[in-house]
C-alpha positions in Angstrom: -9.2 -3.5 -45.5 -9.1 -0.1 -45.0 -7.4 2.0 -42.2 -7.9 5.2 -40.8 -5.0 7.4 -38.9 -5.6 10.1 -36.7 -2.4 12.1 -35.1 -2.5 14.2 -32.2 0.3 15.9 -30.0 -0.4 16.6 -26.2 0.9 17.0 -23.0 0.9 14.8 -20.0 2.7 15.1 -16.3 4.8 12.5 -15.5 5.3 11.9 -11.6 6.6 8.6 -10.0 4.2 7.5 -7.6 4.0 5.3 -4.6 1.7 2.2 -4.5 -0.2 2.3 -1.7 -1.2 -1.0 -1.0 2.7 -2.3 -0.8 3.3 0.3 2.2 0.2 -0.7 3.6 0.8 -4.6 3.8 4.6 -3.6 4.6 3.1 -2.1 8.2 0.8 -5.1 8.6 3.8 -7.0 8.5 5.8 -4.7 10.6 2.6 -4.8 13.2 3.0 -8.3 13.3 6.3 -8.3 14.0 6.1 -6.0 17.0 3.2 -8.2 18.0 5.4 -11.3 18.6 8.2 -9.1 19.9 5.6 -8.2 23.1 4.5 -11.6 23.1 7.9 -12.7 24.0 8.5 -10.1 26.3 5.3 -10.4 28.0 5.3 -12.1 31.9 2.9 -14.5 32.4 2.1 -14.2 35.9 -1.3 -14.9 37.5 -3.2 -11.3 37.3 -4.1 -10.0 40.9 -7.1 -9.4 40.7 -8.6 -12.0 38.6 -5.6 -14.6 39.4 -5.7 -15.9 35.6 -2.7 -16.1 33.3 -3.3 -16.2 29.7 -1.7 -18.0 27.6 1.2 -16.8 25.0 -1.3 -17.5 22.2 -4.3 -15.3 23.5 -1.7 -12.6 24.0 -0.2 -12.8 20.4 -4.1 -12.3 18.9 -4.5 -9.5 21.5 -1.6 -7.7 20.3 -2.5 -8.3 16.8 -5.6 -6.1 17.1 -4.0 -3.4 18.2 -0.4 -3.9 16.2 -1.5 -4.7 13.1 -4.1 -1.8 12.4 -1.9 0.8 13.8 1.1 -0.4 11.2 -1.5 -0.2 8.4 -2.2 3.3 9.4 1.1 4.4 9.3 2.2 2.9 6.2 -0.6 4.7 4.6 0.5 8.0 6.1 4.1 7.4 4.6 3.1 6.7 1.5 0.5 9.7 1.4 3.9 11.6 2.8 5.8 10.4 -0.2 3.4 11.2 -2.7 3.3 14.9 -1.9 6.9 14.8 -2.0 7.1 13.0 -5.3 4.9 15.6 -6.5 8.0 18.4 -6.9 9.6 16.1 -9.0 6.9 16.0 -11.2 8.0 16.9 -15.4 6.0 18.0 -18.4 6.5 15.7 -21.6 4.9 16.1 -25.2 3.5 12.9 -26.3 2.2 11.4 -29.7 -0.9 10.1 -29.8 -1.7 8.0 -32.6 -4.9 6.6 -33.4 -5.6 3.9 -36.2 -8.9 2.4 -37.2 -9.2 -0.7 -39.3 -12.1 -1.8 -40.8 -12.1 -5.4 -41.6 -14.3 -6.6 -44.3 -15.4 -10.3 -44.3 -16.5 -11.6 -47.2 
């Protein structure tokens, strides 16, 4: 078995970053939240001009459609926001890179 090593020395920019996806679920949650909070402090008194009251239900899964996409967007935008700021704390490190080959002979 033989090996072959190759060295290298480089530079690379180290930056924390936000994950996206958490901030993004975290205003889904937050939208649904809201969304039961106007549930419960919705009336539900006949409409006057249709003289129909919907139910508590149909009101949660209206507010859903709005809540929900609207906490979405604004976790994205904090997390965008928090990359840009994470940006100034940024560093330059010097980093080994080692490389190593083996060839395997089978008999």
């Amino acid at each position: 078995m033989s090996r072959t090593q190759s060295h290298s020395t480089v530079e690379a920019t180290i930056r924390p970053v936000p994950r996206y996806g958490v901030f993004m679920v975290t205003g889904a949650v937050v939208g649904i939240i809201v969304a039961g909070i106007l549930t419960l402090l919705g009336s539900y008194e006949p409409s006057d001009v249709l003289r129909v009251v919907y139910p508590p239900g149909q009101v949660f899964g209206f507010a859903l459609l709005w809540t929900v996409p609207i906490g979405v967007g604004l976790g994205g935008i904090i997390a965008v926001g928090l990359d840009r700021a994470a940006r100034k704390h940024s560093r330059v490190v010097t980093v080994e890179r080692e490389r190593v080959v083996a060839d395997d002979e089978q008999p």
